[in-house]
DOTORTI-112119 format. One record per residue (C-alpha): residue number from 1; residue in one letter; y, x, z. Coordinates in Angstrom, 3 decimals. Example, Ala and Ser with C-alpha at 12.3 -4.5 7.8 and 13.67 -1.06 7.14 Angstrom:
% residues 2
> num, residu, py, px, pz
> 1, a, -4.500, 12.300, 7.800
> 2, s, -1.060, 13.670, 7.140
***
This chain:
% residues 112
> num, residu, py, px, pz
> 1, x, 10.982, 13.255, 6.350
> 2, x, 11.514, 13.212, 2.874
> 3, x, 7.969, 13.884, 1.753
> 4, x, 7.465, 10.877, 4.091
> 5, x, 9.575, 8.582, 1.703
> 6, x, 8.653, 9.506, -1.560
> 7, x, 4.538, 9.466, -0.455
> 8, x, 5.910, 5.267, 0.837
> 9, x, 7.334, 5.148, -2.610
> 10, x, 4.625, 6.593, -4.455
> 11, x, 1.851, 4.241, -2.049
> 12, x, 4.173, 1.464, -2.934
> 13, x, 4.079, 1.923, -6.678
> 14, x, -0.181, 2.489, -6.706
> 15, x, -0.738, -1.185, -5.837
> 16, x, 0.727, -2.449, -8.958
> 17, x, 0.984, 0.261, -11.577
> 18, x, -0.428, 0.448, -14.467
> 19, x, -0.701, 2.961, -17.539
> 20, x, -1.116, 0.953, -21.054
> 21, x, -4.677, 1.909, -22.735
> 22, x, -2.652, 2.953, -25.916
> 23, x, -0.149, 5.114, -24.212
> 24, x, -0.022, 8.766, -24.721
> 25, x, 1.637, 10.037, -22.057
> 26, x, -1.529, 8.470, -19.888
> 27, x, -2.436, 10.850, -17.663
> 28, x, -5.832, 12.003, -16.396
> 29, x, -5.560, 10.195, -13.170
> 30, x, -6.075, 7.219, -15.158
> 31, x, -8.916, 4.933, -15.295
> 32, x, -9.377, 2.025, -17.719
> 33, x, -5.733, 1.742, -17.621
> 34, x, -5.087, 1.903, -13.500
> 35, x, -3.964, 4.404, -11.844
> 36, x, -6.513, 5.777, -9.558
> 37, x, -6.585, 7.450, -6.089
> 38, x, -9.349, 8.693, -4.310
> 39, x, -10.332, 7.793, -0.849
> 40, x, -9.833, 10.877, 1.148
> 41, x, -6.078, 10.700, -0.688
> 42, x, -6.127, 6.695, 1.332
> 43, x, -7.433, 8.321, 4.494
> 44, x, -4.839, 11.184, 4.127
> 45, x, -2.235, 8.395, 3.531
> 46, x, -3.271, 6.320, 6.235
> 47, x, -3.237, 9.065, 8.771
> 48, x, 0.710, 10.272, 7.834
> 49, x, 1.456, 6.189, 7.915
> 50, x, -0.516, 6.038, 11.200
> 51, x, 1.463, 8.956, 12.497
> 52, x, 5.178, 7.721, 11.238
> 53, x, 4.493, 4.581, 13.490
> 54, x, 3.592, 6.249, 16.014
> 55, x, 6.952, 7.908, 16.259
> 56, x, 9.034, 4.642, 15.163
> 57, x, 6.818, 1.561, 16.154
> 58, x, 9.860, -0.485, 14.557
> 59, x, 9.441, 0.899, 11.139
> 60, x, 8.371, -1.787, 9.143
> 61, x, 7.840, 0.090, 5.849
> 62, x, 5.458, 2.724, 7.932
> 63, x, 3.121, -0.866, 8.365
> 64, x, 3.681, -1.768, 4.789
> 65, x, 2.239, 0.753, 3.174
> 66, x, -0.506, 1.707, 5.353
> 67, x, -1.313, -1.909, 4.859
> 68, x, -1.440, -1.392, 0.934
> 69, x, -3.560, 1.842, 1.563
> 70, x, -6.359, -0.402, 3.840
> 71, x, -6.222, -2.898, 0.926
> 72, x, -7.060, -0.313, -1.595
> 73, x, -9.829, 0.867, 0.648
> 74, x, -10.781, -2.543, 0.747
> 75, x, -10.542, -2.619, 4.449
> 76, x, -8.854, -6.241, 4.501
> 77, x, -8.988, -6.888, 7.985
> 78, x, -7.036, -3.570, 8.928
> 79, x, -4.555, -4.439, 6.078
> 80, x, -4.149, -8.176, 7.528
> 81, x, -3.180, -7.040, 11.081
> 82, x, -0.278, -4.326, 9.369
> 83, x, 0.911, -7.233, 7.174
> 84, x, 1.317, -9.152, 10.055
> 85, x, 2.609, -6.314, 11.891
> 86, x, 5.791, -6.268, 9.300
> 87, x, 5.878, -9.911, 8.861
> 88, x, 7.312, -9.577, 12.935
> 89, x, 9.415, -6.814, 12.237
> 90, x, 10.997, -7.766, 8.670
> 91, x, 13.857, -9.772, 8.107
> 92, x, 14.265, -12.138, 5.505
> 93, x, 11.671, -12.431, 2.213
> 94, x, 10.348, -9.115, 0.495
> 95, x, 8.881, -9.598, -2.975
> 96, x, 6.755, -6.792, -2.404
> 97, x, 5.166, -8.229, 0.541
> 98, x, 4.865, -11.446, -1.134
> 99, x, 2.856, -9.824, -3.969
> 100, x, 0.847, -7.693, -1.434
> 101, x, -0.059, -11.227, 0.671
> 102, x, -1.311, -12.894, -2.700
> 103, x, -3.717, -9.930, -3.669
> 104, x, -4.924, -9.531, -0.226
> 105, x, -5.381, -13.421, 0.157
> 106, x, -7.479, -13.251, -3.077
> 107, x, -9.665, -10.131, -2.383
> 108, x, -10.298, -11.158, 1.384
> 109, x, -10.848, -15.346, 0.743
> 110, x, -8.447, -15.508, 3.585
> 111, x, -5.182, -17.378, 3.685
> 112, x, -1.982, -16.183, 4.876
***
């Protein structure tokens, strides 16, 4: 369970990290300044996501982050239905789903 978490909080930290271009501790899994992952590391991702909510159906988080790994793939529509998937289960406003809804409005054209 606890490689579970820290893979959600590593997922979670991919959509909006970034390594400065002068920074020397950059490391080689940077590209032009982003952090990279591969997408057999998205599909591997998406599959222990796919498999936590399988187990807890509930888990909002599980549906958060598999719906930041679809968006990285690009695969908006997949990433639309988990978004909505947590917007049913959360409670109140999350800043990280907020931030997640504008990129995914702007790289689909869709609106919320």
């Amino acid at each position: 369970m606890k490689s579970i978490i820290a893979l959600f909080c590593c997922l979670g930290l991919i959509g909006c990290a970034t390594v400065s271009k002068d920074s020397k501790s950059a490391s080689p899994a940077t590209e032009n300044g982003l952090i990279t992952i591969d997408q057999k590391e998205l599909d591997g991702l998406i599959a222990l996501f796919s498999e936590e909510i399988k187990r807890n159906p509930g888990y909002a988080g599980a549906y958060y982050n598999r719906a930041v790994a679809y968006y990285h793939k690009k695969d908006y529509d997949r990433s639309w239905q988990d978004v909505h998937k947590v917007q049913k289960l959360s409670k109140g406003s999350d800043p990280d789903l907020k931030q997640l809804l504008e990129k995914l409005s702007k790289a689909s054209g869709r609106d919320k």
